[in-house]
DRENPA-166515 format. One record per atom (N, C-alpha, C): residue in three letters; x, y, z; chain; atom name. Coordinates in steps of 0.001 Angstrom, whole numbers, plus 524288, in hexadecimal, padded with zeros to 5 digits. Atoms other than C-alpha are relative to their C-alpha. Example, Ala and Ser with C-alpha at 12.3 -4.5 7.8 and 13.67 -1.06 7.14 Angstrom:
// DRENPA-166515
[site ALA,[8037A,7FB5A,80000],A,N];
[site ALA,[8300C,7EE6C,81E78],A,CA];
[site ALA,[80384,804B0,80000],A,C];
[site SER,[7FCCC,7FB5A,7FFC4],A,N];
[site SER,[83566,7FBDC,81BE4],A,CA];
[site SER,[7FCFE,80442,802DA],A,C];
This chain:
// DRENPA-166515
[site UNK,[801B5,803CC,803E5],A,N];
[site UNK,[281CF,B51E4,D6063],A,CA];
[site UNK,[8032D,800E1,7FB0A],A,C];
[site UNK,[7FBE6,7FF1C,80469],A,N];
[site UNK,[28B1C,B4F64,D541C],A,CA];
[site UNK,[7FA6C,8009D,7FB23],A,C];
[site UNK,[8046C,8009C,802BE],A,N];
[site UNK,[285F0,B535E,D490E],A,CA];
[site UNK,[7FD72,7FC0C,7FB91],A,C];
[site UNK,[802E0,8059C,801CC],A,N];
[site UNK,[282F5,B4487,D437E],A,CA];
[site UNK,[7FBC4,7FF05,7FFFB],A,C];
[site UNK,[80693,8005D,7FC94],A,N];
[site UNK,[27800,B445F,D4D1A],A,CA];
[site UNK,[7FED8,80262,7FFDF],A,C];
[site UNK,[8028D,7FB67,801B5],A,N];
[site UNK,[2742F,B4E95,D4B1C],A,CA];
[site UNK,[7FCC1,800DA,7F9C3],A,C];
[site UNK,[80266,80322,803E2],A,N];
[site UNK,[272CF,B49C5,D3CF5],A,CA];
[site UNK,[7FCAA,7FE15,80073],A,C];
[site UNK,[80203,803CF,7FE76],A,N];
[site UNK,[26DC0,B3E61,D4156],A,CA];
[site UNK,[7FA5E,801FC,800B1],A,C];
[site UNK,[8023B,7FC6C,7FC45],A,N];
[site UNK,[263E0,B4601,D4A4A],A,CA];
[site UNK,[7FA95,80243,7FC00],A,C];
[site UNK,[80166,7FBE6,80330],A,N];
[site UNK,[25EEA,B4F60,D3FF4],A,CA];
[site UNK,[7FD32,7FC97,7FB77],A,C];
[site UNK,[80314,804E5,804B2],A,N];
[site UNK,[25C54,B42F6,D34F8],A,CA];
[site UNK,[7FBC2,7FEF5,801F4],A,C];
[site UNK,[80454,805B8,7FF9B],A,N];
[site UNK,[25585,B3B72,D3CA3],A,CA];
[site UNK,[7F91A,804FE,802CE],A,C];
[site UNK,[80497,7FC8E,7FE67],A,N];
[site UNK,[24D21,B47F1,D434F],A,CA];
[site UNK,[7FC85,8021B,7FAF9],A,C];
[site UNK,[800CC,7FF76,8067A],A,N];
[site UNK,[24B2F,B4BC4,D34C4],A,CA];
[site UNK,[7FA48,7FBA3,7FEEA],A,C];
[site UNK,[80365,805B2,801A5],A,N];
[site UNK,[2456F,B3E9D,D31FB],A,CA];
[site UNK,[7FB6A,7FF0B,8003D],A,C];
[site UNK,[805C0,8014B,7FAB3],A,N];
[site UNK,[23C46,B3C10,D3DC5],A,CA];
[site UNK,[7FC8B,803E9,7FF6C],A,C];
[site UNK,[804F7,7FAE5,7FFBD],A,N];
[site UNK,[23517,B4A6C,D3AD0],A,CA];
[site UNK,[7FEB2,7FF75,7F982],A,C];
[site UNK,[8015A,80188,80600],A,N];
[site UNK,[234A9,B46FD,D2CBA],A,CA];
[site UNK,[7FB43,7FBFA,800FC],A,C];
[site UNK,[80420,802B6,7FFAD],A,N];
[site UNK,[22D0C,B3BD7,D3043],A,CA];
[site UNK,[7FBBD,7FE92,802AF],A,C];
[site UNK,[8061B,7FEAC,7FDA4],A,N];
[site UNK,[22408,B4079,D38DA],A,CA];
[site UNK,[7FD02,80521,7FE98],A,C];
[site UNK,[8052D,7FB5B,80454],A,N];
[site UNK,[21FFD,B4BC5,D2F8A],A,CA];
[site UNK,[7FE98,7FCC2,7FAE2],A,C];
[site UNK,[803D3,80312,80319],A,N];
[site UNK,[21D39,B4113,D25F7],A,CA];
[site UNK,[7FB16,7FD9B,80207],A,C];
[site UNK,[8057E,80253,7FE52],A,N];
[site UNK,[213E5,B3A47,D2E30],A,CA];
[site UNK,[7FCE4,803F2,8032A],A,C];
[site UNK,[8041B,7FBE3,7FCF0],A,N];
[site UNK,[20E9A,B4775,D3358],A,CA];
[site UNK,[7FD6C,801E6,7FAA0],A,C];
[site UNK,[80415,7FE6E,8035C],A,N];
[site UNK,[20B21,B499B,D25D7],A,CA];
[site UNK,[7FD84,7FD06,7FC83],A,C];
[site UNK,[80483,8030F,8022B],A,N];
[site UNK,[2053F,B3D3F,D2272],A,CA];
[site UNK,[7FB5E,7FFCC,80352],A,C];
[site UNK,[8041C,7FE16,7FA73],A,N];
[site UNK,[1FD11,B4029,D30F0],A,CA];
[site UNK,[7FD19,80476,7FC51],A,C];
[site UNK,[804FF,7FB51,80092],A,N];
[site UNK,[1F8C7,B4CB8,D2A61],A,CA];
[site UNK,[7FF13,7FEAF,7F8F0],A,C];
[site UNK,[80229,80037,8050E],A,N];
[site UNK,[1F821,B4AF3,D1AB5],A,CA];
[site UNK,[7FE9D,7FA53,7FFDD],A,C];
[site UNK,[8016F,8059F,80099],A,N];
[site UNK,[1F51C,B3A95,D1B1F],A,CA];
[site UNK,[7FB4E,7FFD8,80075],A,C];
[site UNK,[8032B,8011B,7FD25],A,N];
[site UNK,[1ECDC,B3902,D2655],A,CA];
[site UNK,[7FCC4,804EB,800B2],A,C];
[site UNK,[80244,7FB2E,7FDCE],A,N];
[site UNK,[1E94A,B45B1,D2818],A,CA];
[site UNK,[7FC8F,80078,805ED],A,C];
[site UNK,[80357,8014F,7F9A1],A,N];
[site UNK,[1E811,B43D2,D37AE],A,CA];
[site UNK,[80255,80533,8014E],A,C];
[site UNK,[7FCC4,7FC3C,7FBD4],A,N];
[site UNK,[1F35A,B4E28,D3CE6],A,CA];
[site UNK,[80264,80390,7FC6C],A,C];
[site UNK,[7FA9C,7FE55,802B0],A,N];
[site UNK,[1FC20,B5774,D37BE],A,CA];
[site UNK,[8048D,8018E,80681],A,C];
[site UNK,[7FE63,7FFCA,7FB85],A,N];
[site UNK,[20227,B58AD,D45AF],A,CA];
[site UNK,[806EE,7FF7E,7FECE],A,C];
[site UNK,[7FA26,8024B,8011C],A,N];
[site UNK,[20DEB,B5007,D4074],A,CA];
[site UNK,[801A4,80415,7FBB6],A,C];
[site UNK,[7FBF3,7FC26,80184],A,N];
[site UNK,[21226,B596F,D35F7],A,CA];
[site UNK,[8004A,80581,80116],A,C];
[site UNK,[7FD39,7FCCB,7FCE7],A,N];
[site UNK,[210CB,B63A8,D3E36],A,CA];
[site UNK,[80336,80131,80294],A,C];
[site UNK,[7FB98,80178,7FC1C],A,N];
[site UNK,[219B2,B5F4A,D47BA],A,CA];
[site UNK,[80617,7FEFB,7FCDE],A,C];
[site UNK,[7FC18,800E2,80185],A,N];
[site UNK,[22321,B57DC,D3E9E],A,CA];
[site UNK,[8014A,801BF,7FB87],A,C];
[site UNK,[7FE9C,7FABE,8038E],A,N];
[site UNK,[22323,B62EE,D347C],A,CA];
[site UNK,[8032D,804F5,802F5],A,C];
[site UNK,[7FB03,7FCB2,7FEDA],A,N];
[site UNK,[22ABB,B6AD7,D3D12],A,CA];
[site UNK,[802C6,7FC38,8022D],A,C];
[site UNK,[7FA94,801D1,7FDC5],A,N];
[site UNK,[232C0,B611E,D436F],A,CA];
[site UNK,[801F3,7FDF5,7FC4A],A,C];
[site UNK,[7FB37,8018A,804A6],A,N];
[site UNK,[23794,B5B86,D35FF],A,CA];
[site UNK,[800A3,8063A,7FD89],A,C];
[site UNK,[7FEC4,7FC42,8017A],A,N];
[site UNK,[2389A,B6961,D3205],A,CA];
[site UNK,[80599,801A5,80329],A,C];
[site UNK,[7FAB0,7FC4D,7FBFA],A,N];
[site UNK,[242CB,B6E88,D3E16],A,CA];
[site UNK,[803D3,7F8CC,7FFF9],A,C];
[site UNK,[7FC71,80518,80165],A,N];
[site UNK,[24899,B5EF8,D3A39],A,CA];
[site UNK,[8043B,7FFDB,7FD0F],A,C];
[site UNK,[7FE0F,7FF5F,80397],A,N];
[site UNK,[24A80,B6183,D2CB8],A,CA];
[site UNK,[803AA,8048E,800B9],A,C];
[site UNK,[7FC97,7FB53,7FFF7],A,N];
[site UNK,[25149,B6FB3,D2E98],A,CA];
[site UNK,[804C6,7FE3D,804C5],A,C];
[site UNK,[7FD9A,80106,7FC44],A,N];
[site UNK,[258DC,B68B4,D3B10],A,CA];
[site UNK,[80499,7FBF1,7FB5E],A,C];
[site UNK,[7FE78,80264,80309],A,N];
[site UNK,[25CA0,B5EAB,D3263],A,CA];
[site UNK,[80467,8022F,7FB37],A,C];
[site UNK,[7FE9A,7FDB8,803E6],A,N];
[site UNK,[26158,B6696,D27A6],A,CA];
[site UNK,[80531,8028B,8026B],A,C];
[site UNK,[7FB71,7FC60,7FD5D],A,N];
[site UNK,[26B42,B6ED1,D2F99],A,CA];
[site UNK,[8035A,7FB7D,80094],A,C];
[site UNK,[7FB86,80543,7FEE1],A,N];
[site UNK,[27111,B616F,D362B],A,CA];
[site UNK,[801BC,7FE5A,7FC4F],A,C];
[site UNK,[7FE7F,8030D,8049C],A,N];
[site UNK,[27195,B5AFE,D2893],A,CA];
[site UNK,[804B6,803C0,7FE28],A,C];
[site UNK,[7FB3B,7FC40,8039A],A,N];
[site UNK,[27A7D,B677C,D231E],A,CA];
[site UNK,[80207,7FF56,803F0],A,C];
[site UNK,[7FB01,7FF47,7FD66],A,N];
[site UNK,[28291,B6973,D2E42],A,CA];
[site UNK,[800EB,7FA1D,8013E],A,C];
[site UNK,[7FF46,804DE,80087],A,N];
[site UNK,[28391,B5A7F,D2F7E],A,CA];
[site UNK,[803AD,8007A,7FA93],A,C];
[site UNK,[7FD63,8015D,803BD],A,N];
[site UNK,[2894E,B5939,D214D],A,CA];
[site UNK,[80615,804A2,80012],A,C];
[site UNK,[7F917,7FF0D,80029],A,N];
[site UNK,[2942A,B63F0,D236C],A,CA];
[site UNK,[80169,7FF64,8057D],A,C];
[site UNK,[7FC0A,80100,7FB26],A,N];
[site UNK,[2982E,B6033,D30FE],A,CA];
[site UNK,[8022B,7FA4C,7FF7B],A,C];
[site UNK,[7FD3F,8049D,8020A],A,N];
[site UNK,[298CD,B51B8,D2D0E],A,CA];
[site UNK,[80378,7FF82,7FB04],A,C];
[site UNK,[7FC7C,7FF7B,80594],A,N];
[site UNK,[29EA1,B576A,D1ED8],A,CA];
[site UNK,[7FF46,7F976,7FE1F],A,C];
[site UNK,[8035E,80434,8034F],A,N];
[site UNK,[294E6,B4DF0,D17CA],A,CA];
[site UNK,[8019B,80139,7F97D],A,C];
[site UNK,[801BA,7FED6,805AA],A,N];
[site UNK,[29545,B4DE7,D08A3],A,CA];
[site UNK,[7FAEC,802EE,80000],A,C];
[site UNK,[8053F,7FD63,8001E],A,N];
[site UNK,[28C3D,B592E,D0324],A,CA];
[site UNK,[7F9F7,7FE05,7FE7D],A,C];
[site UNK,[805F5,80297,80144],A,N];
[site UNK,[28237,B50BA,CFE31],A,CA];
[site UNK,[7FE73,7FC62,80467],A,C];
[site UNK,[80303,80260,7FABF],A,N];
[site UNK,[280FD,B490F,D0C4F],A,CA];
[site UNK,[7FCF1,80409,801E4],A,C];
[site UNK,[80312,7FAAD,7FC90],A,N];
[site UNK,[27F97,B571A,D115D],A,CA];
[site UNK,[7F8F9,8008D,7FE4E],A,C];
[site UNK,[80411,7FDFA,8039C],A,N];
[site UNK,[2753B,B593E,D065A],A,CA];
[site UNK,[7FC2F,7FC38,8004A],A,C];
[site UNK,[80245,8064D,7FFF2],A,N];
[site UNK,[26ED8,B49C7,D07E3],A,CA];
[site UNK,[7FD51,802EF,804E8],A,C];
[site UNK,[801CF,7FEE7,7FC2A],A,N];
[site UNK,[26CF8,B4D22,D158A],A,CA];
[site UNK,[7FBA7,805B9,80097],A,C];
[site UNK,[80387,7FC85,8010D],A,N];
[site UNK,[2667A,B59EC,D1317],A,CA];
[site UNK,[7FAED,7FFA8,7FDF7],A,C];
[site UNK,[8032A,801DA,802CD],A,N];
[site UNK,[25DA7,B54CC,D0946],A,CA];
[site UNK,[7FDB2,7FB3F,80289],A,C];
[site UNK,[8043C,803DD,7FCBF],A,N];
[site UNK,[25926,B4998,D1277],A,CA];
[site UNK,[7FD4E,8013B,80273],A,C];
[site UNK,[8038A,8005C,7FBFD],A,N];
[site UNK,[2518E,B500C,D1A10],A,CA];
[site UNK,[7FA72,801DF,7FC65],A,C];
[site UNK,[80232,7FF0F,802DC],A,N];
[site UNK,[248A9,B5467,D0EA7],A,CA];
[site UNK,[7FB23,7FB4E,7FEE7],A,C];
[site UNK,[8055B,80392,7FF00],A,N];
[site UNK,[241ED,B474C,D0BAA],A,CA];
[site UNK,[7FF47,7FDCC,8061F],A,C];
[site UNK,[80027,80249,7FA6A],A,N];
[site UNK,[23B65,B3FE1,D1736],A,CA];
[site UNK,[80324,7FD36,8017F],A,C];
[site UNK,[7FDCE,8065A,7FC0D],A,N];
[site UNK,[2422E,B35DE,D20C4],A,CA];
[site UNK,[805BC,7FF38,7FC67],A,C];
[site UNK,[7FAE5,801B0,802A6],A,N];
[site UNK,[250B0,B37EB,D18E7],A,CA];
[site UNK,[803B2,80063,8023D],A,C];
[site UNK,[7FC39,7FE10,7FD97],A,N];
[site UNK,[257A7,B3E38,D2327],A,CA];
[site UNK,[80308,7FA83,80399],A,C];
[site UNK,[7FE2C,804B2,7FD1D],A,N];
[site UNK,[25866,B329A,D2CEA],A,CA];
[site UNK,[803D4,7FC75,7FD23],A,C];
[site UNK,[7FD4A,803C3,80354],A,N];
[site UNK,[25D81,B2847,D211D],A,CA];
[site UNK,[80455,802FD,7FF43],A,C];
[site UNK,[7FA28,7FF93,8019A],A,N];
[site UNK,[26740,B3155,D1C89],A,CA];
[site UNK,[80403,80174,8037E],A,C];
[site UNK,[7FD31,7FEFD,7FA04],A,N];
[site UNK,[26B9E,B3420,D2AC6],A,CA];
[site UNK,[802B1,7F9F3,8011E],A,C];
[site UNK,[7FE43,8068C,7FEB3],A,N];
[site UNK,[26D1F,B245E,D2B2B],A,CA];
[site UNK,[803F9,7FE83,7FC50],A,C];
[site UNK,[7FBD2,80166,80407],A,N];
[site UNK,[2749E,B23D3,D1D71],A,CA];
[site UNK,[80641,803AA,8022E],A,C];
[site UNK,[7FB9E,7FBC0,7FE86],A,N];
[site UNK,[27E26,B3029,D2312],A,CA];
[site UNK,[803B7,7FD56,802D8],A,C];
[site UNK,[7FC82,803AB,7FB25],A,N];
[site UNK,[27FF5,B2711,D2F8C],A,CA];
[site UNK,[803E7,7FC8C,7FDF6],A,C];
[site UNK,[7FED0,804ED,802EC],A,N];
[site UNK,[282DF,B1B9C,D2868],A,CA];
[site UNK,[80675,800C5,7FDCC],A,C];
[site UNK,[7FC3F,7FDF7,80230],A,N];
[site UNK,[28CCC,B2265,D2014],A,CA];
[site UNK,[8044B,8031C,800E6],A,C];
[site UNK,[7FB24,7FC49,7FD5F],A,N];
[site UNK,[293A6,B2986,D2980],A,CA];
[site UNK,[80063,8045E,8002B],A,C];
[site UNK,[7FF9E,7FAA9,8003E],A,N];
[site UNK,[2903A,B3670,D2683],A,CA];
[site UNK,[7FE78,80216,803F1],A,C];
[site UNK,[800E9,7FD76,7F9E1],A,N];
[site UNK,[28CCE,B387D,D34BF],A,CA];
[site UNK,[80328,7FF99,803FC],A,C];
[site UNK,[7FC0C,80201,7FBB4],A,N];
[site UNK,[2985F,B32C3,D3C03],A,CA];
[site UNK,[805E8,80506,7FEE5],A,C];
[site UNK,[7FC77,7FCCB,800AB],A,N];
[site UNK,[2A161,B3CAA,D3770],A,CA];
[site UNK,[800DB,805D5,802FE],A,C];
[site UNK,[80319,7FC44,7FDED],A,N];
[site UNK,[29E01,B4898,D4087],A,CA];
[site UNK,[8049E,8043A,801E7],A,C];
[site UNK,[7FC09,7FDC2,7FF62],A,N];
[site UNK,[2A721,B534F,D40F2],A,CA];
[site UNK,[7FE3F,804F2,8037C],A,C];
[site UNK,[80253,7FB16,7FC66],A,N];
[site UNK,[29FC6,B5C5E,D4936],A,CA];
[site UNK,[80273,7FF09,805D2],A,C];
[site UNK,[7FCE6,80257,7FC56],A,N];
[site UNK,[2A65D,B54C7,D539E],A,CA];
[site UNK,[80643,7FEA3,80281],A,C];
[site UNK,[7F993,7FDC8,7FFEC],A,N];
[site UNK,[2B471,B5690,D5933],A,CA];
[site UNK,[80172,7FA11,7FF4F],A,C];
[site UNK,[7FD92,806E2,7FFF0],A,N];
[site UNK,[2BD90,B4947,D5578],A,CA];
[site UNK,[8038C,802A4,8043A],A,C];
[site UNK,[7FC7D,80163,7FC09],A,N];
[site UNK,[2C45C,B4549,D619A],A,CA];
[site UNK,[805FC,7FED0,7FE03],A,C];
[site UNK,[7FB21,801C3,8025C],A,N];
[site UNK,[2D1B4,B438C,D5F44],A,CA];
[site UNK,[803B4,7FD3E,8050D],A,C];
């Protein structure tokens, strides 16, 4: 797997456990029915976020990003649901098509 997708991968897993420990903790502080959900998705956005974090750095020097993408990307995973969007702005912009982890054919 290049490590784009791996990017890719890591945003969007980021994301999806982000937002099922929000609604595990409107289940337990809202409604007060469960806490089940941020049991569960308190460690899986936990081993997300620290998964996340590694890909995002070695992502910015294997693609040799500008330090403040490196640093953007780092810092997205901090508030909720940012990782995915700025995984979509990266795409967009090309900062994922460049992938040097990969041999050029010649």
């Amino acid at each position: 797997m290049s490590i784009s997708k791996l990017f890719t991968l890591a945003a969007r897993v980021e994301a999806i456990t982000w937002a099922g420990l929000l609604i595990g903790m409107y289940l337990k502080y809202g409604l007060e029915i469960t806490e089940l959900g941020v049991w569960l998705f308190g460690r899986l956005h936990g081993a997300a976020f620290i998964i996340y974090f590694f890909v995002a750095l070695i992502t910015s020097i294997r693609l040799r990003w500008p330090w403040w993408c490196g640093v953007l990307a780092v810092l997205a995973a901090i508030p909720p649901l940012v990782t995915f969007p700025l995984e979509l702005w990266f795409s967009k912009r090309g900062m994922l098509e460049q992938d040097l982890s990969t041999p050029v054919e010649k």
